[in-house]
C-alpha positions in Angstrom: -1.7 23.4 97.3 1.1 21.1 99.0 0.3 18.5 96.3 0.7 20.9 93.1 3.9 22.7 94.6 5.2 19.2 95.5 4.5 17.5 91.3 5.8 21.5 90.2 9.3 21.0 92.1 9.2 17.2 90.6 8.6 18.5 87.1 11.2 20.9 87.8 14.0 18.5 88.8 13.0 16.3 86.2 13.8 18.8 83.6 16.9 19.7 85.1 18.4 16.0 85.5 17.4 16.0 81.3 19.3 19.2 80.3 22.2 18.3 82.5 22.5 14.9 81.1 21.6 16.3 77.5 22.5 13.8 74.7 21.9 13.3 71.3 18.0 14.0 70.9 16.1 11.1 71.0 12.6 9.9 69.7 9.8 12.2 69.7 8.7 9.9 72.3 11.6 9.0 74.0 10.1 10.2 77.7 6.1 10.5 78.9 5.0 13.2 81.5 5.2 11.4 84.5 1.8 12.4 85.7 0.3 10.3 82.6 0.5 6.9 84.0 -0.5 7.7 87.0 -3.6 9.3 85.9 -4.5 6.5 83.8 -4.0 4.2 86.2 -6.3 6.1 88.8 -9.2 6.2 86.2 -8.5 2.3 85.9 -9.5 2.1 89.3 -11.5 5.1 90.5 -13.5 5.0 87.3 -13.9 1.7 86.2 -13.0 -1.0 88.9 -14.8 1.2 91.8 -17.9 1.5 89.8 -17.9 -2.1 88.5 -17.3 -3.5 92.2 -18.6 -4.6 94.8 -22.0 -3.6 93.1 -21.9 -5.9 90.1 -21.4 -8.8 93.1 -24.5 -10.8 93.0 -24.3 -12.0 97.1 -28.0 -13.8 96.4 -27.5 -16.4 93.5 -23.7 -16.0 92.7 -21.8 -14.4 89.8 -22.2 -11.1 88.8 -25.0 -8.5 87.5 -24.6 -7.4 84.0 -27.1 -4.5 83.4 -26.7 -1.1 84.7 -28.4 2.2 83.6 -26.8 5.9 82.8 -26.3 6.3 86.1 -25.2 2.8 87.3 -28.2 1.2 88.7 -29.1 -2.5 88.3 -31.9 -2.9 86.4 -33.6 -5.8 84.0 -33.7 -9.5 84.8 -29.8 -9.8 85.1 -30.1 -13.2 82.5 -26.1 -13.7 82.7 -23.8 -14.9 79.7 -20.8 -16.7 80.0 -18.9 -13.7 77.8 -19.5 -11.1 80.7 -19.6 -13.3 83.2 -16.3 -14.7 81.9 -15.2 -11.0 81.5 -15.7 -10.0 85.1 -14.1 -12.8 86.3 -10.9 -12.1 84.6 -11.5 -8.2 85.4 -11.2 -9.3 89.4 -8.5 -11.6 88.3 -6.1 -8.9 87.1 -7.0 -6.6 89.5 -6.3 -8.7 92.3 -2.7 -8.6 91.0 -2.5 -4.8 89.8 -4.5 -3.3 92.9 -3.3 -5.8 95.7 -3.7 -3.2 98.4 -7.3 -2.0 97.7 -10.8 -4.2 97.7 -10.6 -7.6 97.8 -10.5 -8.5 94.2 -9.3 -11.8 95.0 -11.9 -12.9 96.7 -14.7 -11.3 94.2 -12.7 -13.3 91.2 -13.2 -16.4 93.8 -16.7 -15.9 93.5 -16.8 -15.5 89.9 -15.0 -18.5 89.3 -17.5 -20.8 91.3 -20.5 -19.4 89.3 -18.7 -20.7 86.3 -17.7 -23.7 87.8 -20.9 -24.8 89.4 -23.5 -23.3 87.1 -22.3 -22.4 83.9 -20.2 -25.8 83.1 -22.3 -28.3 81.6 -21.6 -31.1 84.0 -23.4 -33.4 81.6 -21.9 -32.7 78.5 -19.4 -30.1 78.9 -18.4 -26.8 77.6 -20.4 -23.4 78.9 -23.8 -22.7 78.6 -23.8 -19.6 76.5 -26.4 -18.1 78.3 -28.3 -19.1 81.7 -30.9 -16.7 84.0 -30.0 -15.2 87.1 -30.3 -18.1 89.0 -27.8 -19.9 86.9 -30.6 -22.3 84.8 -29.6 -22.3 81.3 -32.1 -20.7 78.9 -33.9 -23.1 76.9 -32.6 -21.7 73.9 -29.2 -21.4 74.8 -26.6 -23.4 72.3 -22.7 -23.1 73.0 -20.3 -21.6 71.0 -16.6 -21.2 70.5 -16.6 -17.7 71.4 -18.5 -18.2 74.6 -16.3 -21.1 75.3 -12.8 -19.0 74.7 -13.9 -16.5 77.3 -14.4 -18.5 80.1 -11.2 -20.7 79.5 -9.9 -17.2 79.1 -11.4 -16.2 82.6 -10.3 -19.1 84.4 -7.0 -19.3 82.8 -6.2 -15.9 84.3 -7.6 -16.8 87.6 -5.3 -20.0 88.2 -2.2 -17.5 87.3 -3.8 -15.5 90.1 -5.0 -17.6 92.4 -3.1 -20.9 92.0 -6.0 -22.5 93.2 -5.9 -26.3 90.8 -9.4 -26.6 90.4 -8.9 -23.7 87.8 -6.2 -25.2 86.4 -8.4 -28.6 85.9 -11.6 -26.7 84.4 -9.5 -25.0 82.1 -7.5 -27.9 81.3 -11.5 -29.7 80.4 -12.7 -26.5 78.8 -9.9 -26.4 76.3 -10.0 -30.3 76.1 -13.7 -29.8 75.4 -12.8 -27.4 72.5 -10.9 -29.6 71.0 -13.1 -32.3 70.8 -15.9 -30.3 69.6 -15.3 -27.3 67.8 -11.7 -28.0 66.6 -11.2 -28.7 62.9 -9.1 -31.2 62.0 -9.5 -31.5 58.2 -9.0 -27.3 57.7 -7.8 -26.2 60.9 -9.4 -23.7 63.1 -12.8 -24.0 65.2 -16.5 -24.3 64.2 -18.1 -21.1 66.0 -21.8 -22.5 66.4 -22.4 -25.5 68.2 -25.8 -27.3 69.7 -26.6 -27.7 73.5 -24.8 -31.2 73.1 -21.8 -30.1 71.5 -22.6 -31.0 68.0 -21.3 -28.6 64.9 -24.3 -26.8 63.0 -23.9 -27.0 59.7 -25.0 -24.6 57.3 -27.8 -25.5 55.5 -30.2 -23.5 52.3 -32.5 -22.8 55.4 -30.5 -20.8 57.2 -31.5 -17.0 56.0 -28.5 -15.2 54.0 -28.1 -12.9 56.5 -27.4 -14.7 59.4 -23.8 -16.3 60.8 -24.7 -19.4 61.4 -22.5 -22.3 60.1 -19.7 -20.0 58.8 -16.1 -19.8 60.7 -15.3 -16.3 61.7 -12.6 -14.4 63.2 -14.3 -13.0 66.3 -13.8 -16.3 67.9 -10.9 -17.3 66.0 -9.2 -13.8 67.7 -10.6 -14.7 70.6 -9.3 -18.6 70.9 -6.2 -16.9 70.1 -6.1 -15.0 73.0 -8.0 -17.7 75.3 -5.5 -20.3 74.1 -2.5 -17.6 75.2 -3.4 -16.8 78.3 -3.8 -20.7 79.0 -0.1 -21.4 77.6 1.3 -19.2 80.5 -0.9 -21.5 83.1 -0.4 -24.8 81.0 2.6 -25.3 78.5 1.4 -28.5 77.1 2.3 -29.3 73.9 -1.0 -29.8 72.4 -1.4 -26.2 73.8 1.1 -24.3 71.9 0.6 -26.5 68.7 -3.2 -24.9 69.0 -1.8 -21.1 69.8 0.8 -21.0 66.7 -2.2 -22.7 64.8 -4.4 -20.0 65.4 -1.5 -17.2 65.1 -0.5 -18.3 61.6 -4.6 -19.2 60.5 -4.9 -15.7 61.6 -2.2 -14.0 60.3 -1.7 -15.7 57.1 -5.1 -16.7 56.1 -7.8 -14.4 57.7 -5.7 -10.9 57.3 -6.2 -10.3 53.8 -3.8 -8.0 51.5 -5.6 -5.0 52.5 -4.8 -5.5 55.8 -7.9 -5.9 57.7 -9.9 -9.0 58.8 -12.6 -11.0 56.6 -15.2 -11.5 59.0 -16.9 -14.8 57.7 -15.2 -17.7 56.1 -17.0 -21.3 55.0 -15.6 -24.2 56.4 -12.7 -24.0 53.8 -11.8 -21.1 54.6 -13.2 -19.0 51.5 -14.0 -15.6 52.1 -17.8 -14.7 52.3 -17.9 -11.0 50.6 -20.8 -9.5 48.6 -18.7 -6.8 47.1 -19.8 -7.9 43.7 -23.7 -7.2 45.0 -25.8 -4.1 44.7 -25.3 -1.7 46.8 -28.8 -2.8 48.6 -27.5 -6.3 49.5 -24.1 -5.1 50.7 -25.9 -3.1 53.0 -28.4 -5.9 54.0 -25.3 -8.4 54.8 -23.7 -5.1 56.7 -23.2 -7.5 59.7 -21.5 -10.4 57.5 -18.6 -8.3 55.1 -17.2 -4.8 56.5 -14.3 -3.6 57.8 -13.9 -3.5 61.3 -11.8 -1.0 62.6 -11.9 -2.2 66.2 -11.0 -5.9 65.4 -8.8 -4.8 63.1 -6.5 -3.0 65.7 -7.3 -5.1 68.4 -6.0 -8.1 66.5 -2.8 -6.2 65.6 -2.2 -6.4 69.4 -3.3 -9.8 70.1 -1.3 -11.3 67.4 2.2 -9.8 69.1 0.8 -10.8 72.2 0.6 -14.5 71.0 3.8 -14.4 69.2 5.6 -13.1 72.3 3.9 -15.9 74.6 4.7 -18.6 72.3 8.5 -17.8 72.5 8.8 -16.5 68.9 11.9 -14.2 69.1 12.5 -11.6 66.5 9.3 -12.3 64.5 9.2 -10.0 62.1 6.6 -11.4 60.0 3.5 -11.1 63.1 5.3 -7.9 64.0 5.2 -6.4 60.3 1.4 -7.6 59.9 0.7 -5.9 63.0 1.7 -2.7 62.0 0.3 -2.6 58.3 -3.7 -3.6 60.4 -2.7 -0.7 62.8 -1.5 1.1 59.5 -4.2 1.3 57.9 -6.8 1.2 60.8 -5.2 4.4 61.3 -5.3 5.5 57.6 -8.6 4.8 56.9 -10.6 4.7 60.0 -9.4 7.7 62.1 -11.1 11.0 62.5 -8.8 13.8 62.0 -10.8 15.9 62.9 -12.4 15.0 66.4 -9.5 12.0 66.8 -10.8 8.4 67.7 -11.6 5.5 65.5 -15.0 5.2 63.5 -16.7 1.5 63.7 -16.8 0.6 60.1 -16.0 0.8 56.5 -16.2 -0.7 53.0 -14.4 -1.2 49.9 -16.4 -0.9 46.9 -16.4 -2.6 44.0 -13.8 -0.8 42.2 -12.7 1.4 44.6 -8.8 1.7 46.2 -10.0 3.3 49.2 -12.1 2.9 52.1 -15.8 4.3 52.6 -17.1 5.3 55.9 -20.2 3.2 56.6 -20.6 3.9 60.3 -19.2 7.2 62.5 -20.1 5.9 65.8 -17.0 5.5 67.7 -17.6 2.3 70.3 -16.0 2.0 73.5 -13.9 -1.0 72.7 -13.0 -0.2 69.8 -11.8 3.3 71.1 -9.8 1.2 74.1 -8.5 -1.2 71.6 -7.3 1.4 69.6 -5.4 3.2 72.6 -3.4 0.2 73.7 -2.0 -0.8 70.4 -0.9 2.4 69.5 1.4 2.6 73.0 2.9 -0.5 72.0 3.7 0.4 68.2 5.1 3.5 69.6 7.8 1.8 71.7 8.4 -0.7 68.7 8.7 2.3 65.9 9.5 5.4 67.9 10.6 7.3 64.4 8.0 6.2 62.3 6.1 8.4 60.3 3.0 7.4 61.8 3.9 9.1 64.6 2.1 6.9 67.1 2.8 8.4 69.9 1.5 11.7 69.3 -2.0 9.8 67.7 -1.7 7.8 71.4 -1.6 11.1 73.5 -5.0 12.1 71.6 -6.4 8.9 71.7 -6.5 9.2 75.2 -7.2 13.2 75.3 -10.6 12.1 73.3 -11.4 9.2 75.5 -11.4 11.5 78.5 -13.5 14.1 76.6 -16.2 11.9 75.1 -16.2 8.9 76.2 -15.3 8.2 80.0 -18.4 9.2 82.1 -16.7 11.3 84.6 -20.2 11.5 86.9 -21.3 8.1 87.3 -18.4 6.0 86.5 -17.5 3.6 83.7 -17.6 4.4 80.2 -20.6 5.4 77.4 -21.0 3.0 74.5 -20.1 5.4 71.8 -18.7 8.7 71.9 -21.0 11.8 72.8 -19.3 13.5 69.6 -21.1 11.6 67.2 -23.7 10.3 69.4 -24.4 12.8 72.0 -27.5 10.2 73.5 -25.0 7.8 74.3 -25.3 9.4 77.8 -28.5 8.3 78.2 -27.8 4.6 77.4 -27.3 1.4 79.9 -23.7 2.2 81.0 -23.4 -2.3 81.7 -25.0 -4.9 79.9 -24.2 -8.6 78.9 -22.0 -7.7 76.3 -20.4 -4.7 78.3 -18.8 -5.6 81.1 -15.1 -2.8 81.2 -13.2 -6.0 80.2 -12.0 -4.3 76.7 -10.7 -1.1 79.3 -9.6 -2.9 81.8 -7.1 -4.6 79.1 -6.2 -1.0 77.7 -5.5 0.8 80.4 -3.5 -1.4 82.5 -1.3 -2.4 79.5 -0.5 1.2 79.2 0.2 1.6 82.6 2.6 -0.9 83.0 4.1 0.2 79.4 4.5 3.6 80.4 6.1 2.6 83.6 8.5 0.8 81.6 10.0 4.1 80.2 
C-alpha cells in the first residue's frame, strides 16, 4: 500500500512540474510513463536473466546447457553450438555491466568464455566448431561456418569490453583473422557462409539439391558479421577492422536491401539474387526457406545497420538512416497485425503483384523482440512521423506481455499463444534459443527510455 501511494504522489508531482512548466506541446512521444522502464527492465532480469542463470551453468563439463522444457527443466543430450553457446556468453557479458549489483554474471561470462576458448576453438586449424557434444568433442559431422564464427567473435568481443581480460582480446583478434583468411571474399566482397571442418569454401555444385543453402552467400551471416565485426571495432579499432565493418554496412545496405525494402535472402557468389518468383506457385513454396520475406531480419537489420553506422563514426548519415526506416516502413506496412498487434514471420510478392502476401502468421520471439527495439529507436529519430512509432512501440510491448512472455516459468514462448496457442507447451530453450535476441531488446530500451 506504501509502494502504490508512494508511485501515486510521484505521478502526481510529475504532472504538476509538466503543467507548471507548460510549453509549446511537444511530440506525441515527447515523455514515457516513468514506471515503463522500470518494468521492462525488471522482466529483463526477473524473467529472463533469473530463469536463464545459474541453471543453464554447466559446473560438470563447462559452458552452458541449451535445452529446457515448458516449464524450464533441462532435458536432451545438451549437444552445444557455438551460436548459443556464443549467445549466452555475451548474455552474461552485458549483464555483468547492466546488473553489477546482482549474481555474479561476471564470473558465469568467465566461464563461458573458457568453454569457447578451450573446447570450441579449433586449436589445429582455427575458427569454431559449429557444433560439439556436451563434453565439448566436436560432432563428426560438424563443418564451420561464417555465421557460427560471427557469434563467437561477437561473444568474446563483448566479453573483453567487459572483462578486459587480453586473452579475449587475442581470440578475437585470431577469430576475425581466421575470417578473413577463410571466408572473406576478395574478388566480390563479403564472406562465403559454408565452410569444411579445415576451413575450405564449399562450393556449389549440380549435386547439391535445389532446396538447400549450401554454397550460396546470404544475409543472415552477412547481418550478423556486421554486427560481430561492430562490436569488435569498439574492443579493436584496427584498420583492417573498420575497412571490413563499412564493407559489410554498404554490401548490405546497397546491395542486399533491394528496392522493396526488405532483404534477399540467398545470393550466388556474384552477388545475384536467387528468387523463384517466376516459378509455379508449387516450387515457390518448396524453396519457402530460400526466397521470402522476412519480417524479423528485415527490422532487425534496420537496427543493426544504424548501429554500425553510429560505431563506425559516420555522422549525419542519412543514407543508412533513410534505409533503415523505409525496412522498418514497410516491415510495419506489410507485416503487422492490426488487429492482435505484433509482427507475422513471413511474406511473398507474387509474380505480378504490388503487395505483400501473408505466407506464415506465427509471430516468433525474436522477431517480436527485434521488432520492439527498433521501433523505440525510430521513435526518438522521427517523433512526428506518421508512422507513429511510438504508439505501435507501446503495443508492441503490451502484446509481448500478453502472448508471449511466460509469466509462470520464466523466459519467453517461441511464438505467440495468439496464433499458436501450443506454443506453451514447447521447449522454452534450445540451441538456437538461448534469450540473446531479448536480452538485446529490452536493455536497448531500457537505457533509451532512461535517456528521455
Amino acid at each position: 500500500m506504501k509502494i502504490q501511494l508512494n508511485l501515486t504522489a510521484l505521478w502526481i508531482l510529475f504532472i504538476t512540474i509538466l503543467l507548471t512548466n507548460c510549453k509549446e506541446p511537444g511530440p506525441v512521444n515527447a515523455y514515457t510513463p516513468p514506471s515503463l522502464d522500470g518494468t521492462i527492465d525488471s522482466i529483463l532480469l526477473n524473467n529472463l536473466v533469473h530463469t536463464w542463470y545459474p541453471k543453464a551453468i554447466d559446473s560438470v563439463y563447462g559452458g552452458y546447457l541449451s535445452a529446457f522444457d515448458s516449464s524450464f527443466n533441462a532435458v536432451g543430450n545438451q549437444d552445444k553450438m557455438i551460436v548459443s553457446q556464443a549467445r549466452h556468453l555475451w548474455n552474461n557479458s552485458k549483464a555483468a555491466l547492466h546488473f553489477p549489483n546482482d549474481r555474479p554474471y561476471r564470473a558465469f561470462a568467465h566461464h563461458g568464455f573458457q568453454f569457447l576458448h578451450d573446447k570450441m576453438w579449433d586449436h589445429i586449424h582455427g575458427g569454431f566448431f559449429q557444433l560439439v557434444n556436451r563434453a565439448g568433442a566436436p560432432k563428426p559431422d560438424s563443418n564451420k561456418t561464417a555465421y557460427g564464427n560471427a557469434f563467437g567473435l561477437y561473444a568474446i568481443s563483448a566479453y573483453y569490453l567487459m572483462s578486459h581480460d587480453s586473452a579475449a582480446l587475442d581470440l578475437a583478434k585470431q577469430s576475425f583473422l581466421w575470417l578473413e583468411q577463410h571466408s572473406h571474399d576478395p574478388k566480390y566482397k563479403g564472406y562465403f557462409q559454408h565452410l569444411t571442418y579445415n576451413g575450405d569454401i564449399i562450393q556449389r555444385d549440380p549435386t547439391i539439391p535445389s532446396t538447400a543453402e549450401t554454397g550460396y552467400k546470404d544475409q543472415n551471416s552477412s547481418i550478423h558479421l556486421l554486427e560481430a565485426i561492430t562490436e569488435l571495432y569498439k574492443a579493436w579499432p584496427d584498420p583492417l577492422v573498420k575497412t571490413r565493418l563499412l564493407e559489410m554496412l554498404y554490401l548490405i545496405r546497397d546491395k542486399e536491401v533491394n528496392n522493396k525494402g526488405n532483404l534477399v535472402l540467398f545470393f550466388t557468389p556474384d552477388w545475384k539474387p536467387v528468387s523463384f518468383r517466376d516459378s509455379s506457385e508449387e516450387c515457390i513454396k518448396k524453396h519457402h526457406n530460400l526466397d521470402h520475406v522476412s519480417f524479423g531480419h528485415d527490422i532487425e537489420t534496420a537496427y543493426l545497420l544504424m548501429e554500425a553506422s553510429e560505431i563506425a563514426g559516420l555522422e549525419n548519415d542519412s543514407v543508412t538512416n533513410k534505409k533503415a526506416k523505409y525496412m522498418a516502413d514497410q516491415t510495419i506496412r506489410y507485416g503487422w497485425d492490426d488487429k492482435m498487434d505484433g509482427f507475422y514471420d513471413a511474406g511473398y510478392y507474387y509474380k505480378g503483384a504490388d503487395t505483400i502476401t501473408i505466407i506464415n502468421k506465427s509471430k516468433n520471439w525474436w522477431t517480436e523482440a527485434e521488432g520492439l527495439n527498433t521501433l523505440l529507436i525510430l521513435s526518438k529519430m522521427y517523433p512526428k512521423d506518421p508512422m507513429n512509432y511510438y504508439n505501435l512501440f507501446l503495443k508492441q510491448w503490451k502484446y509481448i506481455d500478453r502472448y508471449l512472455i511466460d509469466h509462470k516459468y520464466g523466459e519467453w514462448f517461441d511464438f505467440g499463444l495468439d496464433n499458436n496457442p501450443e506454443a506453451s507447451s514447447h521447449l522454452k530453450g534450445h540451441i538456437w534459443k538461448a534469450g540473446y535476441h531479448q536480452y538485446r531488446a529490452l536493455e536497448n530500451c531500457v537505457t533509451n527510455l532512461r535517456k528521455n
